[in-house]
N, C-alpha and C positions, 0 to 999 in steps of 0.2 A: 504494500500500500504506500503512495506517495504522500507523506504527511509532513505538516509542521504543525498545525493547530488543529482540535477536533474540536467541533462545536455540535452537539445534538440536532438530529434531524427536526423540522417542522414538517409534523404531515398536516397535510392539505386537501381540500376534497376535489376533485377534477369536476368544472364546472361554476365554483365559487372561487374564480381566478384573484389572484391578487392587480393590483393596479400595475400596467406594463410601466417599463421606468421610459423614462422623458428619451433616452437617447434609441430607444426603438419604437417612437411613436411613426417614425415618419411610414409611408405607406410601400415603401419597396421593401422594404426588410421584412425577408420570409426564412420560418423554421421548416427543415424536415428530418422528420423521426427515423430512426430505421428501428423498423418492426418486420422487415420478413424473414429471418435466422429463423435454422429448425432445434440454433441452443444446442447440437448432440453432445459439445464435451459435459454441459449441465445439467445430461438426462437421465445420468443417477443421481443425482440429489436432488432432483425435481420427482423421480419414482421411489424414493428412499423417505421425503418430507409429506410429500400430499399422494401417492400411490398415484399420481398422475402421467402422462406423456408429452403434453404440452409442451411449445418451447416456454423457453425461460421468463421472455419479457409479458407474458402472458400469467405470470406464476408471485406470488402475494410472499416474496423470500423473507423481506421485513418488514414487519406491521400489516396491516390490513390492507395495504396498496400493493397492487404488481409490478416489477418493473417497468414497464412502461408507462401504468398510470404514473408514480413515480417523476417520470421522465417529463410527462407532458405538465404536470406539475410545476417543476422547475421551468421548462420553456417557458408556462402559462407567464409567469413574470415578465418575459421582453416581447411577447408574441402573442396576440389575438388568436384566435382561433381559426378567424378568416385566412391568417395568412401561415398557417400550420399544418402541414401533409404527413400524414401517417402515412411511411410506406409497407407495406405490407405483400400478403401473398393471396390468390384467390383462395387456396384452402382452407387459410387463415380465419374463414369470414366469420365463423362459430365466436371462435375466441374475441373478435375483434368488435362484434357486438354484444357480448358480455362487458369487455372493459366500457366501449363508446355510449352510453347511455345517456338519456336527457335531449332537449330541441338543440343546444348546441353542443358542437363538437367539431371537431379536426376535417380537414378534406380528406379525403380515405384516396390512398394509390393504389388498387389491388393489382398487381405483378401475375401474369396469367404463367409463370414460370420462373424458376429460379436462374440468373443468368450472373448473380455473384452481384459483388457490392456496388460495381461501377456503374451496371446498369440499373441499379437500385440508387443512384444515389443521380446521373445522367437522366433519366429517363423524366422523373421530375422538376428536374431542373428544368428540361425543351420546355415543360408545359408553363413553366414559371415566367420564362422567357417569352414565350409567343401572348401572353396575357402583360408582361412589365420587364420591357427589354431592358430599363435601367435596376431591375430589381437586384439585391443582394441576398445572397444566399447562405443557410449557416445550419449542417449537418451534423445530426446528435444522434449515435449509437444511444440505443432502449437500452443497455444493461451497464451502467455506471452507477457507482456508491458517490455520491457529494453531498456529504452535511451540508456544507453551509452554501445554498442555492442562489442564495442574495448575492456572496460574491463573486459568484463565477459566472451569474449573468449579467452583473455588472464589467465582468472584465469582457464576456461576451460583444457587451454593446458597445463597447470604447473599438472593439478590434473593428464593428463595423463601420463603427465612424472612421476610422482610418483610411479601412479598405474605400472612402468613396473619394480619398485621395490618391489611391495608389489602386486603379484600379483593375490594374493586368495580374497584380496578385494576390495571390490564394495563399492564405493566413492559416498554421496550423497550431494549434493547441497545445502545448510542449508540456509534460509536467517533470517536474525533478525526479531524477530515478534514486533508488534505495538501493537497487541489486542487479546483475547482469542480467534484465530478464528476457526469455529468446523468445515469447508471446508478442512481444508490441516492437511496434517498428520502432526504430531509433530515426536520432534526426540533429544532424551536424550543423551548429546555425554557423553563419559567417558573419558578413558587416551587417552594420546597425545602420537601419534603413529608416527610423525611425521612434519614436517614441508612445507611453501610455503611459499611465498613472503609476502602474504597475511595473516600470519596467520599460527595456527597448523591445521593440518589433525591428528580428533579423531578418537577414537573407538565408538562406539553406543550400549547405555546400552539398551535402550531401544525403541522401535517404536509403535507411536499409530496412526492409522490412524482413520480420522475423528472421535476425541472424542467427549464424552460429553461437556457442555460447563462448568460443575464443575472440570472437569477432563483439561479441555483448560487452565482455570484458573489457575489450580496448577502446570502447564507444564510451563505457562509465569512468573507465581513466583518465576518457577525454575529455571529459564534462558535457558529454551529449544529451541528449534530453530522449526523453519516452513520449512516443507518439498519440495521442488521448483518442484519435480519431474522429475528434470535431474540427471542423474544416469550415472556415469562412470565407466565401468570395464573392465577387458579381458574377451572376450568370453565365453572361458571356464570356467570360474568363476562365469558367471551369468548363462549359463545353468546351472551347479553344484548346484548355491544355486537356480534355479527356479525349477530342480527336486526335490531338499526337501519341497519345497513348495507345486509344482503344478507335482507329477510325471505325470499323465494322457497326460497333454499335451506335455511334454516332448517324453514321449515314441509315444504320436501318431504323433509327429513332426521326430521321430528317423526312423518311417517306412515310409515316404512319402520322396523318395529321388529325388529329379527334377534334368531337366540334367543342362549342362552348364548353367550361367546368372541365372541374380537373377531378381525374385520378377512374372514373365509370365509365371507360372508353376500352373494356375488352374485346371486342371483335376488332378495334384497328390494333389493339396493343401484340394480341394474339401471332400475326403474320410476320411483323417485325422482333418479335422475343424469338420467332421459330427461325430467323437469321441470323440471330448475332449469339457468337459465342459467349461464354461464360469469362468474368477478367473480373479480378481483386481489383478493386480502384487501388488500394495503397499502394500494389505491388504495380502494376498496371501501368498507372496515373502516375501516382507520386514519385515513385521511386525511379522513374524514366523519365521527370520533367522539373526537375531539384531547382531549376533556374527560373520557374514559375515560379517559385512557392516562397513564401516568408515562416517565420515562427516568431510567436508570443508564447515567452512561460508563464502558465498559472499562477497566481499569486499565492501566496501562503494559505491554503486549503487543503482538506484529506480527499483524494481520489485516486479510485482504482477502478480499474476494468473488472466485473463479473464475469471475465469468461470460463472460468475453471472452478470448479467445489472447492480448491486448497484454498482460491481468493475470497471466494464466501465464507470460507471456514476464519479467514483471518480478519476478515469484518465484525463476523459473531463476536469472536473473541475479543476483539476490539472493545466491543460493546454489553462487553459480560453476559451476552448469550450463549445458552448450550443447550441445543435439544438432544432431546434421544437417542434421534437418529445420526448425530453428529459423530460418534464414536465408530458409528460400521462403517460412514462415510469414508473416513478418515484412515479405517485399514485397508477400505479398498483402493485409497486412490493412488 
């Protein structure tokens, strides 16, 4: 876990949003969720806690909220709802109208197939873009631990003000690492491009996604930072660098044009997911286009990625939780 300071979660109920703060009132600045993971390294301690199958962001790990409610929680603070995409999966839709309940709620992306993150993360964007070509964009993985909400979407919103000066680059989320860990991408910043409250906004010499753990090693000697996989940019700017990466899905996202509203356009989505291959945006994207990209480190706040039961397990413990089921977990894993 990346920590300096813990401060106790506020839970919140999805739908009694708190007031967005002043610096994301303006109307280009759009969230999207990622919700279509099927979570398998999480699917024993998602069958181990609740006897279920579910993925994970679907799954109530602390308190009464799932991670994703969770998730949309924290957005709710810089992001109306209007301007909030859950991406998701068509088989998804069970779970996804158990969490989305009430007259407001999120735009729903349903993904008529699994095509990996770039097109989960691309494919909303085109529709963001053809609605608000000067919109900005700011991409949040469903399964992160961050107590203190307030100010990581405060440091959120200072990254977008930036970005509508510096608009060719895509802003990533750096947080201080603890350990060489070979799960998150690493991220080599270079010069100082800039400033926040918080800190500079760098250039990024280099991107390695899921290294080795000799190559982890010399990335934490270096003082490299752990990749959060929240990603801020303008539109236009992460199509731009996601066609140097990924053209295929680019161009098959260019001929599938749906009408009005975003995200209920499966029979155009359908034809174009059945073209384009499957690409990791970080490894894809990121890590093949380092000269796009900036980095902002998090400010002094606990975050860690839930992708693995050992990082759940070390949140619990954190937080002087211990179920049951946490002992079988813990010899299987």
């Amino acid at each position: 876990m990346s920590e300096a300071t813990s401060i106790p979660r506020q839970e919140a109920t999805f739908g009694t949003r708190r007031t967005p703060m002043s610096g994301s009132r303006r109307a280009n600045f759009w969230a999207v969720v990622l919700a279509g993971g099927e979570g398998v390294r999480l699917r024993p301690l998602v069958r181990s806690a609740l006897g279920d199958e579910r993925p994970k962001q679907y799954v109530p790990i602390f308190g009464g909220r799932t991670l994703l409610g969770q998730t949309l929680d924290r957005v709710g603070i810089g992001f109306p709802v209007d301007r909030t995409i859950v991406v998701t999966m068509e088989r998804h839709a069970e779970y996804v109208a158990e969490e989305l309940t009430g007259a407001l709620h999120p735009h729903i992306f349903a993904q008529p197939a699994d095509r990996g993150t770039a097109a989960a993360i691309l494919a909303p964007t085109c529709e963001i873009a053809r609605r608000d070509p000067e919109a900005t964009v700011a991409v949040f993985p469903s399964d992160h631990y961050i107590p203190d909400d307030e100010a990581f979407m405060a440091h959120v919103a200072e990254v977008g003000t930036w970005i509508d000066a510096h608009p060719a680059r895509i802003v990533l989320l750096g947080a201080q690492p603890s350990g060489p860990e070979i799960e998150y991408g690493w991220i080599e910043p270079g010069d100082n491009l800039g400033d926040v409250t918080t800190g500079p906004i760098r250039a990024v010499r280099r991107f390695w996604e899921k290294p080795s753990l000799a190559l982890a090693e010399r990335c934490l000697r270096a003082g490299h930072l752990w990749n959060t996989s929240v990603v801020i940019g303008k539109a236009d700017a992460l199509l731009k660098t996601g066609r140097r990466g990924t053209p295929e899905i680019i161009d098959a996202l260019a001929e599938a044009t749906p009408p009005a509203g975003i995200g209920n356009h499966l029979p155009v989505l359908q034809p174009a997911y059945a073209r384009m291959p499957k690409a990791n945006f970080s490894r894809s994207v990121l890590e093949a286009c380092p000269d796009s990209l900036a980095v902002a480190r998090l400010p002094r706040l606990v975050w860690t990625d839930l992708g693995s039961p050992r990082r759940v397990i070390e949140v619990m413990e954190s937080l002087g939780i211990h179920p049951p089921w946490a002992d079988r977990l813990t010899a299987s894993a």
